[in-house]
C-alpha positions as CSV (number, residue, x, y, z in Angstrom):
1,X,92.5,87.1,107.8
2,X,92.9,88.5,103.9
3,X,90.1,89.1,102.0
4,X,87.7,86.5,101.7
5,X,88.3,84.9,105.2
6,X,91.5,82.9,104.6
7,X,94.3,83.1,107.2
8,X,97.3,84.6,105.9
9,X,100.9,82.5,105.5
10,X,103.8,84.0,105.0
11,X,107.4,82.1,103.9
12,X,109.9,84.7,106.4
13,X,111.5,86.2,103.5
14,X,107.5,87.3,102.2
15,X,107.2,89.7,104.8
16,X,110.2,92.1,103.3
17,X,109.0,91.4,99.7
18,X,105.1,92.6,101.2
19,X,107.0,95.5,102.7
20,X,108.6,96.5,99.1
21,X,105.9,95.1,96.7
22,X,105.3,97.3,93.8
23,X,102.8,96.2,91.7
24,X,105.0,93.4,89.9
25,X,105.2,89.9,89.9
26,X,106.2,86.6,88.0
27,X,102.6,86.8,86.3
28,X,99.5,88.7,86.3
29,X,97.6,86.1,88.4
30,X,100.6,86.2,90.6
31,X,100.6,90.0,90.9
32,X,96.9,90.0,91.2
33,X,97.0,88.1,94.6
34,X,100.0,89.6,96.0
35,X,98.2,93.1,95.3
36,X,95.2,91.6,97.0
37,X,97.5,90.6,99.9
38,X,98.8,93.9,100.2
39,X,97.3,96.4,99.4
40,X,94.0,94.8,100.0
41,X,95.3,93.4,102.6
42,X,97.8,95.1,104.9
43,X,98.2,98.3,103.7
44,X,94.2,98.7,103.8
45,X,93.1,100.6,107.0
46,X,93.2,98.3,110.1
47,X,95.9,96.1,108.4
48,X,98.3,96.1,111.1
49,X,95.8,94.1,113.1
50,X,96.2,91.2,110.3
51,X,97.6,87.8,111.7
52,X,100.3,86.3,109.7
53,X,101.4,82.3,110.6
54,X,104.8,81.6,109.2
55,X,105.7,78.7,107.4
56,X,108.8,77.3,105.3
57,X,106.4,76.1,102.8
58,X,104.5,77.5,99.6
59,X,102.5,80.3,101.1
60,X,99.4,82.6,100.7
61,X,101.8,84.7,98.2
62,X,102.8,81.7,96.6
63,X,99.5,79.8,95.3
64,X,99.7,81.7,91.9
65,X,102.9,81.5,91.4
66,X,104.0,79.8,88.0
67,X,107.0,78.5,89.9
68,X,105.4,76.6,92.6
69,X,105.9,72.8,92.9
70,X,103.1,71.8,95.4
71,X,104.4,73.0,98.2
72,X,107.9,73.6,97.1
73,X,109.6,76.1,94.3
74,X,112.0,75.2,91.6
75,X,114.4,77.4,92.8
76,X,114.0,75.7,96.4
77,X,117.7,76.2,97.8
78,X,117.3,80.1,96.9
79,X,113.6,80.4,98.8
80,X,115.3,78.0,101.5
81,X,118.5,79.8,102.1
82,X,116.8,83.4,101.8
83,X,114.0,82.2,104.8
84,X,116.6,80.9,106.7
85,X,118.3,84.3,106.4
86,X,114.9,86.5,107.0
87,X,113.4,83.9,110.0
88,X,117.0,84.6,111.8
89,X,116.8,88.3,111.2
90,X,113.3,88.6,112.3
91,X,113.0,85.8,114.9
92,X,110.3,83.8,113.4
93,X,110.0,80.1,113.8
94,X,107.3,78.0,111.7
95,X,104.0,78.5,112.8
96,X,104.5,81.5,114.9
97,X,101.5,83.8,114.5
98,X,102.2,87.7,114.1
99,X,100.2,90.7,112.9
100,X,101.5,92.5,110.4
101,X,102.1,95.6,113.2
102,X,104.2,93.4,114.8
103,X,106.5,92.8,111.7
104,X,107.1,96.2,111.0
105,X,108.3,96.4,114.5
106,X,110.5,93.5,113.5
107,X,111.6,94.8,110.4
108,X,112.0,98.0,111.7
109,X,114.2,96.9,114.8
110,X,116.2,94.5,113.2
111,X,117.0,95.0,109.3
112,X,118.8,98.4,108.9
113,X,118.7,100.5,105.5
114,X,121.2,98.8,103.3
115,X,120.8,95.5,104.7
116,X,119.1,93.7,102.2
117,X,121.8,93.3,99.7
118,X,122.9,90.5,102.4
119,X,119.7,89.6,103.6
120,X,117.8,89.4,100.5
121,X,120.9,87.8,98.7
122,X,119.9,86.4,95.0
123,X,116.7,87.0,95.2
124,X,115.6,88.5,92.1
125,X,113.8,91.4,92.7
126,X,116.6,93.0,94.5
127,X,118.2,94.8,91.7
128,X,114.8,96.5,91.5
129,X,115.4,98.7,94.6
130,X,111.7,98.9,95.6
131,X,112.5,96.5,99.2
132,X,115.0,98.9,99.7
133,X,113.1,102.3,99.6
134,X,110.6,100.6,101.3
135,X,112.7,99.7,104.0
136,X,114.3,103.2,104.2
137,X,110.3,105.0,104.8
138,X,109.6,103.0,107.3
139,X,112.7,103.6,109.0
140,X,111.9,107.1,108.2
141,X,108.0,106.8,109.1
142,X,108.5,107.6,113.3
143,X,105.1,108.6,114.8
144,X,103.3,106.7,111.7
145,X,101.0,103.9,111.0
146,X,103.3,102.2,109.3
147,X,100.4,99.8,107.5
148,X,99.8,103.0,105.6
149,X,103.3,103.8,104.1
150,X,103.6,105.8,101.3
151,X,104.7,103.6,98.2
152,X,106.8,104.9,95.4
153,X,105.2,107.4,93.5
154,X,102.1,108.2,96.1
């Protein structure tokens, strides 16, 4: 559950951008609830115990997002062709329930440092290089809690 007792939904390609989130977003009502997501959230103590249910539809991330169409996006065949590309990677199908410990593992066990490029294809926030330091600490973070990671500049 997030803050305030709503389950959390992720689309599959929101649990790398969770993992890489740095503070920025599409807008500041957007960035507000992603931070509140995860930093609030899942990087809070005890967030690896947070369950996640997948969907293929607007999301938990998505409800302040400026580019949301009900439960669609207008740039639908992006968000469509990167989920398809992150639910393969990770084996998620809709509606499957994980914590967030249990994506790590996922992440961790199935997208390798300088993956994403290919994963993550057009998506944005690539060029940023946030998802990809991200990735490369937790790769890094053996013996860790991993909800805890160090972010950029911590």
């Amino acid at each position: 559950m997030a803050r305030g007792g709503h389950p959390v939904r992720f689309r599959p390609h929101h649990f790398l951008c969770a993992l890489g989130f740095q503070g920025a977003g599409y807008s500041a009502a957007f960035t507000r609830n992603m931070s509140e997501i995860v930093d609030g959230t899942l990087r809070a103590k005890g967030g690896e115990q947070t369950r996640i249910t997948v969907t293929f539809v607007a999301d938990s991330i998505c409800t302040p997002c400026p580019e949301r169409r009900a439960l669609g996006c207008v740039k639908i065949n992006t968000i469509r062709a990167l989920d398809e590309r992150h639910a393969k990677a990770l084996g998620l199908k809709n509606g499957d329930c994980i914590t967030w410990g249990e994506a790590l593992k996922r992440i961790k066990n199935n997208v390798p440092p300088g993956s994403l490029s290919r994963l993550c294809q057009n998506c944005q926030w690539l060029s940023l290089g946030a998802c990809e330091a991200a990735l490369a600490r937790l790769h890094a973070a053996d013996g860790h809690s991993t909800a805890e990671l160090p972010t950029e500049g911590s």
